[in-house]
C-alpha positions as CSV (number, residue, x, y, z in Angstrom):
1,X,14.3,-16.2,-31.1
2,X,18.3,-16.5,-31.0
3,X,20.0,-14.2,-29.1
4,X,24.3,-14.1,-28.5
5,X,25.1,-16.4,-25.1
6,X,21.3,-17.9,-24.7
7,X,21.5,-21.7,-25.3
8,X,18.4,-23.1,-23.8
9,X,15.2,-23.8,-24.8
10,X,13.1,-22.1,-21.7
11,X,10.8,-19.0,-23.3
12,X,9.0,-17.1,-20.4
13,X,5.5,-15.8,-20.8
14,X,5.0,-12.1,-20.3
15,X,1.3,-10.7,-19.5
16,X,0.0,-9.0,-23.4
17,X,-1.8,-5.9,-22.8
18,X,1.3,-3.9,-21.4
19,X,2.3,-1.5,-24.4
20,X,5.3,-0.6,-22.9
21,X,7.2,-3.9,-23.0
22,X,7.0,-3.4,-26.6
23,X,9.9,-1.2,-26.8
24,X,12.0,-3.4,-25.0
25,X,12.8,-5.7,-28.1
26,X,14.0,-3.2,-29.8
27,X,16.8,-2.1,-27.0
28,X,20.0,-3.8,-26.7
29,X,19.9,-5.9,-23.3
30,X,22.0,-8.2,-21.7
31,X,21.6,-11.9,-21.7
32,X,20.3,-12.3,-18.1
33,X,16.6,-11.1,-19.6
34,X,16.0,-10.6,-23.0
35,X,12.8,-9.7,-23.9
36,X,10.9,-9.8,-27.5
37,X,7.9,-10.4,-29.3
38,X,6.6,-13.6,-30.8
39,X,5.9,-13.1,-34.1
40,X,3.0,-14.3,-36.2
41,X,3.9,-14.4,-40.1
42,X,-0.2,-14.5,-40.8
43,X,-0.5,-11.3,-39.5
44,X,0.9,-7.6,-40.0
45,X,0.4,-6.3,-36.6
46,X,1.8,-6.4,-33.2
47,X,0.6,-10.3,-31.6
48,X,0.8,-9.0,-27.9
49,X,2.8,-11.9,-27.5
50,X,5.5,-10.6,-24.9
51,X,8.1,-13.1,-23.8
52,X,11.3,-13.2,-22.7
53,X,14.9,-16.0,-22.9
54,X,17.7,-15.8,-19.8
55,X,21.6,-17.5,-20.2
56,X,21.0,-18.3,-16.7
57,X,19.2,-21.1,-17.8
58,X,21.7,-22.5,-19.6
59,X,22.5,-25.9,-18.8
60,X,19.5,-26.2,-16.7
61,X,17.1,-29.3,-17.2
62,X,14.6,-29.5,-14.3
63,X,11.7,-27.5,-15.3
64,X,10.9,-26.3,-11.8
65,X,14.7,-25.2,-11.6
66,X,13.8,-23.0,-15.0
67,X,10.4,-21.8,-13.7
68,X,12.3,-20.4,-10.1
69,X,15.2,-18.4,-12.5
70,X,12.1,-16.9,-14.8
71,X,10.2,-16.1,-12.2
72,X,12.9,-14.3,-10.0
73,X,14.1,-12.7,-12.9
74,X,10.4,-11.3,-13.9
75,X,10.1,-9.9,-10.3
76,X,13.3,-8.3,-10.3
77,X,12.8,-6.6,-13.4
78,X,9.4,-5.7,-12.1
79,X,11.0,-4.4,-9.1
80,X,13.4,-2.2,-11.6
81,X,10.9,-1.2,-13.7
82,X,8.9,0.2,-10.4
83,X,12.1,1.8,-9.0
84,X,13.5,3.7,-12.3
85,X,10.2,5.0,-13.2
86,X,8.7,8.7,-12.9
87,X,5.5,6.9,-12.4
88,X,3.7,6.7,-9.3
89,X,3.1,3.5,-8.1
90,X,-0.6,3.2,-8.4
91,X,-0.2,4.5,-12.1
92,X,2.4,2.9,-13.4
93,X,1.4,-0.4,-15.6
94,X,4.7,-2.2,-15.2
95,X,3.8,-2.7,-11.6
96,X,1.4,-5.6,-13.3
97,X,4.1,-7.6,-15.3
98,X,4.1,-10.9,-13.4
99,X,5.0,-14.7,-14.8
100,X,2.2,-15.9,-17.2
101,X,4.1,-19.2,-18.4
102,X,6.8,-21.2,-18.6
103,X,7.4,-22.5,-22.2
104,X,10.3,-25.6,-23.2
105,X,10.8,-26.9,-26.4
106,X,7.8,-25.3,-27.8
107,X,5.3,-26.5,-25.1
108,X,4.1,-24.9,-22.1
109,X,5.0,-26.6,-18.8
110,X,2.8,-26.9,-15.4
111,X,4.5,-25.7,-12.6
112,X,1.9,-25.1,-10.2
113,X,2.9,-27.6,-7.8
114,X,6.3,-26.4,-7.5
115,X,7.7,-24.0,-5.0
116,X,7.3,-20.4,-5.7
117,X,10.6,-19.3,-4.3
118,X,14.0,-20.2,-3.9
119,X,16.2,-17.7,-1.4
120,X,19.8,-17.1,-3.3
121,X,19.3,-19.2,-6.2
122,X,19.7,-15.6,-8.0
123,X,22.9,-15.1,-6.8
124,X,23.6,-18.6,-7.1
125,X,23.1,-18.8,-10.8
126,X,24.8,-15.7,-11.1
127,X,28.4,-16.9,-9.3
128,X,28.3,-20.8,-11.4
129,X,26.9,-19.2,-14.8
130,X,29.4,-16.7,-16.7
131,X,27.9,-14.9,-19.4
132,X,29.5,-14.7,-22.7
133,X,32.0,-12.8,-23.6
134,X,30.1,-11.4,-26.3
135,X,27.7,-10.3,-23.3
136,X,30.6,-8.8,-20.9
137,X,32.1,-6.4,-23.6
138,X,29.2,-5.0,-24.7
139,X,27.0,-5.4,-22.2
140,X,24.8,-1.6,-22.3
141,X,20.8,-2.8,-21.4
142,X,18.1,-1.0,-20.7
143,X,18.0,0.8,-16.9
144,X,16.3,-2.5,-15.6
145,X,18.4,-4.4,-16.7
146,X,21.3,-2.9,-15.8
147,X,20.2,-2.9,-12.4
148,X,19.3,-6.6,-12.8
149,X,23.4,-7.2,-13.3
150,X,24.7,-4.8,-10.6
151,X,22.0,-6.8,-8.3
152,X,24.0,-9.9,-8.5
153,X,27.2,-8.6,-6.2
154,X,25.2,-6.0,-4.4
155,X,22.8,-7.7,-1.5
156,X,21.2,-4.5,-0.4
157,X,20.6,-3.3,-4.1
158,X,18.8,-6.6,-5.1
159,X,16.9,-6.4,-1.7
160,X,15.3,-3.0,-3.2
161,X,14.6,-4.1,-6.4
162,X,12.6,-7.4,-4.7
163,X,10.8,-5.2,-2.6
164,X,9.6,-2.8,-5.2
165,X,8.8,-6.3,-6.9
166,X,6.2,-6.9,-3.4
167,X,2.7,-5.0,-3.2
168,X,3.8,-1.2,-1.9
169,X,2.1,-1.2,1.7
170,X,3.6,0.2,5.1
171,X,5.9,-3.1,5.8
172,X,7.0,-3.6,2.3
173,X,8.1,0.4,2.3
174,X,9.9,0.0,5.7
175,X,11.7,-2.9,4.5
176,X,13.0,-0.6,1.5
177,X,13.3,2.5,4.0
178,X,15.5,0.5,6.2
179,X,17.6,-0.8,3.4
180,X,18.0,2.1,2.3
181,X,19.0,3.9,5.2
182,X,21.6,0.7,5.9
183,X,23.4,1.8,2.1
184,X,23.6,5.6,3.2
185,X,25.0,4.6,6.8
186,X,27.9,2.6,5.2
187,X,28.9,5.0,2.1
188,X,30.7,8.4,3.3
189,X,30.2,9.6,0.2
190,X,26.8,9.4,-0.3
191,X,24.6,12.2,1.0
192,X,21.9,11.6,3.5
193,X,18.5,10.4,1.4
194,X,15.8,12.0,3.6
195,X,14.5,14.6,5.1
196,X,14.2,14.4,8.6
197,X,11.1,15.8,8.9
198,X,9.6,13.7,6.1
199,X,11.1,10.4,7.7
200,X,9.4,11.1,10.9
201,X,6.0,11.6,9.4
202,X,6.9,8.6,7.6
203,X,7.5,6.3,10.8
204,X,4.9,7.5,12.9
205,X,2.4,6.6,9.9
206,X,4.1,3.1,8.9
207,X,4.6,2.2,12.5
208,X,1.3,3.1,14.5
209,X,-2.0,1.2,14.4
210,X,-3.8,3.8,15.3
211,X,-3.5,6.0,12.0
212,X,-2.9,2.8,9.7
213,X,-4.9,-0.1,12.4
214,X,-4.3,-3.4,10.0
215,X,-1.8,-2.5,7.8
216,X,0.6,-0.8,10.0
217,X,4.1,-2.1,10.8
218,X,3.0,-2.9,14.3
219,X,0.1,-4.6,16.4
220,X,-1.8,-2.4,18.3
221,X,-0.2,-1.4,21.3
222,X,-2.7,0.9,23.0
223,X,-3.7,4.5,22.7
224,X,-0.8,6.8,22.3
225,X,-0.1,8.8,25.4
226,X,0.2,12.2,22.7
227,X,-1.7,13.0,19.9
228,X,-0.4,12.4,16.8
229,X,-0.5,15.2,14.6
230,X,2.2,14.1,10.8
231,X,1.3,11.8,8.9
232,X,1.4,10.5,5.7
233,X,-1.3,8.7,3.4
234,X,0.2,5.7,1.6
235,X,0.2,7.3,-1.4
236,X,2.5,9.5,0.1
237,X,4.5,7.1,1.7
238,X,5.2,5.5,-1.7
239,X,6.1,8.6,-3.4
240,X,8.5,9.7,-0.9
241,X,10.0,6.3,-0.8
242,X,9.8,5.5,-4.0
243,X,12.0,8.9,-5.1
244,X,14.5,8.3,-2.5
245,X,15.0,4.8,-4.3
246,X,14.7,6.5,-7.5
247,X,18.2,8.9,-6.8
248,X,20.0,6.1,-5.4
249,X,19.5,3.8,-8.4
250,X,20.0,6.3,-11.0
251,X,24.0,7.0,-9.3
252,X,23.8,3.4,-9.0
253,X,23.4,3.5,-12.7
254,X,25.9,6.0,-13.7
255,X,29.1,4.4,-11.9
């Protein structure tokens, strides 16, 4: 598969029984993840065979180097996919799209002794690696992708896309919460995202063992001295984050 500023020959593996990465191929998308189908000439029907090539692997010739970039890259769009969706969490299939291999020159490549993260190499690759000018003129992408590029000069917008990339439980929602509150505090023009009633029920139920014991924010710290009377399932919790994220990112995506 050739596609305008990819020169590399990295192909990352993409899990086969998600029918909804098959529209993907057919969408224009920018060069930092372009995702297709493998085709096989022997047979006239879809091969399941979901994969995807980056530019940011261009010039790149350590294989665990290539396997960090795809990997990142797969969560973020994960993350994307997670955010821009109507879906709730539990229901939506794209919550499953993880790594499935690492392919170079036509043969797959073991990378399970290598480290499986690599703090700013994201942003690294995106400062020293200029995509094509093919790719900054007409650059249009789907909605994850999009986000993908704003990502790379936006710290608190890449942190939300990584943690909708993370299992959605109390402390991966307060990271996003907080985030989100921090992009709010520091843009005047940006309304307030919740509802103060609905953040409270939201901290009291993230933050205190006795309604979530284990998975709560915090250790246990005793009985509380009043009963506590809102809260929010997880279920909840994701929804309410999860469409707070959801309006931010869609302004994001129509600046």
């Amino acid at each position: 598969m050739k596609a305008t500023g990819i020169s590399n020959n990295f192909e990352f593996l993409l899990p086969g029984n998600i029918a909804l990465l098959h529209g993907y191929q057919y969408k224009q998308m920018g060069c930092d993840i372009r995702i297709y189908e493998e085709i096989d000439p022997m047979i006239d029907a879809s091969t399941g065979d979901y994969r995807f090539k980056t530019h940011l692997c261009n010039g790149v010739e350590q294989e665990a180097k290539a396997y960090l970039i795809g990997k990142e890259l797969t969560d973020l769009f994960r993350g994307a996919a997670c955010i821009t969706s109507t879906l709730d969490y539990e229901d939506n299939p794209l919550q499953h799209i993880t790594l499935q291999g690492v392919i170079k020159n036509g043969k797959r490549i073991h990378y399970n002794e290598y480290p499986s993260e690599a703090p700013g190499l994201f942003q690294e690759m995106s400062r020293t690696i200029a995509p094509s000018a093919a790719h900054t003129k007409t650059f249009t992408g789907t909605p994850e992708t999009l986000l993908i590029e704003k990502c790379k000069t936006d710290t608190a917008l890449y942190a939300l896309l990584k943690y909708f990339s993370f299992e959605q439980n109390w402390v991966t929602l307060y990271r996003a919460y907080d985030t989100l509150n921090y992009i709010y505090k520091n843009d005047e023009n940006l309304e307030k995202p919740f509802e103060t009633s609905e953040a409270n029920r939201f901290r009291c139920s993230a933050n205190n063992y006795v309604i979530t014991e284990t998975s709560s924010r915090h250790g246990y710290q005793g009985e509380p001295e009043k009963k506590v009377s809102s809260t929010m399932t997880l279920r909840e919790a994701q929804k309410f984050i999860r469409d707070a994220c959801h309006e931010y990112v869609v302004g994001r995506l129509e600046e």
